[in-house]
Structure formats: structure tokens, C-alpha cells
N, C-alpha and C positions, 0 to 999 in steps of 0.2 A: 451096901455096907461091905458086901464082901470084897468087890472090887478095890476098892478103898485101905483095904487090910492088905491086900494084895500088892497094893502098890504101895505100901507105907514098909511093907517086909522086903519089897525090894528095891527101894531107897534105902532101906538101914544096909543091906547087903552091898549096894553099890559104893554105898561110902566106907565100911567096912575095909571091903578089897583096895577102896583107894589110899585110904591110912596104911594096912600093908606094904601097897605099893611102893607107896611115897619112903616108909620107913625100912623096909626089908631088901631092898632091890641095889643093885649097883652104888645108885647115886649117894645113899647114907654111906658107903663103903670108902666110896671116891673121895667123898666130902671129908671121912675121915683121913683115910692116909695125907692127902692136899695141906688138911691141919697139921696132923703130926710131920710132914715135913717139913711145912713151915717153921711150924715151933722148933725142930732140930735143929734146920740152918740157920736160926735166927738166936738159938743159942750160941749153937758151932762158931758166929762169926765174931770177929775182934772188933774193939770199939778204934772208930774213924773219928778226929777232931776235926771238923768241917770249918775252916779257917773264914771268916768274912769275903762274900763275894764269891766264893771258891764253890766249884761243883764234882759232881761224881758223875762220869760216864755212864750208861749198862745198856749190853744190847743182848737182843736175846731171839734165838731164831724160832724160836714162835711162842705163841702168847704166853704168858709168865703174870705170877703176883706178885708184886713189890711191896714189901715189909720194913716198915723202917722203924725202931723203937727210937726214939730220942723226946726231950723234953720240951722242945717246940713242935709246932706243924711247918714245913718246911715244902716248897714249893716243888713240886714233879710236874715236869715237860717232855713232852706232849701232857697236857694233864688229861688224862682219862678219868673213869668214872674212880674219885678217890674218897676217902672217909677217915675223920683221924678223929680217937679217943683215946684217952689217956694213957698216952703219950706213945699211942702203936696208930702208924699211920699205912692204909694199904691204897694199894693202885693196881691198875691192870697196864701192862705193860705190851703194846701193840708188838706184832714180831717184825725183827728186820727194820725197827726203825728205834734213833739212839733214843733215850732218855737218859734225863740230869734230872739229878738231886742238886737246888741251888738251895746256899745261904746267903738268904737275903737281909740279917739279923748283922747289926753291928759287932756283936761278938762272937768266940767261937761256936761251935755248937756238938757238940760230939753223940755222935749217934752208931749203930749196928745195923744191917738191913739182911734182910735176904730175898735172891730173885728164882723163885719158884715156878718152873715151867708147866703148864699146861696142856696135855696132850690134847689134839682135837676129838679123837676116838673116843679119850674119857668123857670129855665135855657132851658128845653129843650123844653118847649112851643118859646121862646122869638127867640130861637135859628135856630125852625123850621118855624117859619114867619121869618125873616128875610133871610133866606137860600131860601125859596119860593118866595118873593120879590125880591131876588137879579136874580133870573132863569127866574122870571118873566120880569124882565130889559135887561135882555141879551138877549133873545128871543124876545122881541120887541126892540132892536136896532140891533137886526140878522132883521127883516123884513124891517125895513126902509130903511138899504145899501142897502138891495135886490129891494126893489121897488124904492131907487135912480140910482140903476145900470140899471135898467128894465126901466127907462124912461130917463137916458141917452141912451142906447141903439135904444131906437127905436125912438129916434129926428132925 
């Protein structure tokens, strides 16, 4: 029984530290400012009438988020991993290689974007608390089954 208590207090403790983790550490920071960029430059920028047929260049020397408000979903090439809801469409934006914003759309289409760079440093700081957070969560709910099995067992 005691051992069972034991490890059920340090399951709660391990997930503890990993909420922490996850919450308090660089990556909530990163993840912040990244937004409030976005949202800046995607106010800051002037609305484009995207004429039928007609594309936007953008290159970007290393990896970047592409933002695009407009009232269609509108086709990004290279298409990376992309996501559009109401009416705000993001993409990841490979570095050193172009991508187009096409209208494929019979009429015009007027849209605003903004291309948000990515530093790698942030990325793999943000990338490596959360990866340890998450080992840290699964490792204390590995001991709590273990200390629920261990004092169902011996009732």
C-alpha cells in the first residue's frame, strides 16, 4: 500500500512539473510573440485585389508563416502543411524556395497576408520543452496506472 501511494505522489508530481513545463518555459513565450506578430503584420498590411489567374510571389530565407485573410481558401505552392478557417488561411512556408498565392476563382478576390519568419533557434528551444513536457506527462501517468494497479491489487 505504501509503495502504491508512493508512486501515485510521484505521478501527480511528474505531471505537475510537466504542465509547468509546457506552460511556463520559452515555448508559451515564443508561441506568444510569433502570434502577436502575426496579428501585427497582418493588420499593418494593405488589402491586394488578386485579379483571376493572377499570383503573389514570396520568398523567404528561412522558414516563415504565411497568413492570408481573404474570403476564399486560395491555393499556396509548394503547398505545405496548410489550414484555412474563417477566412484566415496559414501555411508554412519552406526557406529559399518561392511560393505563389494563386487565384484560381473566376473573379477577383482581395485578400491581406503576412510572411512571418521563423527562427530555428526559437523553434528548437520551444520544440525541446514541449517534447520534455509531453515524456514528462506520460511518465507520470505510466506511475499512477502503476500505483492504481498496485493498490487495487493488494485490497
Amino acid at each position: 500500500m505504501r509503495v502504491s501511494i508512493i508512486l501515485a505522489a510521484a505521478g501527480a508530481v511528474l505531471i505537475a512539473l510537466a504542465i509547468v513545463l509546457f506552460l511556463f518555459t520559452a515555448s508559451s513565450s515564443d508561441i506568444l510573440t510569433l502570434a502577436t506578430d502575426i496579428v501585427n503584420k497582418l493588420n499593418a498590411s494593405q488589402p491586394v485585389a488578386l485579379k483571376p489567374g493572377a499570383n503573389i510571389t514570396l520568398t523567404s530565407p528561412e522558414a516563415a508563416v504565411l497568413v492570408i485573410n481573404s474570403t476564399r481558401p486560395l491555393p499556396i505552392m509548394p503547398a505545405n502543411a496548410t489550414a484555412y478557417s474563417g477566412g484566415l488561411e496559414v501555411a508554412l512556408v519552406t526557406p529559399n524556395i518561392s511560393t505563389y498565392i494563386v487565384n484560381n476563382y473566376t473573379e477577383t478576390v482581395v485578400i491581406r497576408y503576412a510572411l512571418v519568419s521563423l527562427p530555428a533557434a526559437k523553434i528548437a528551444s520551444s520544440l525541446s520543452y514541449a517534447l520534455a513536457a509531453f515524456a514528462l506527462g506520460v511518465l507520470g501517468s505510466a506511475l499512477l496506472i502503476i500505483a492504481a494497479a498496485l493498490y487495487a491489487l493488494k485490497r
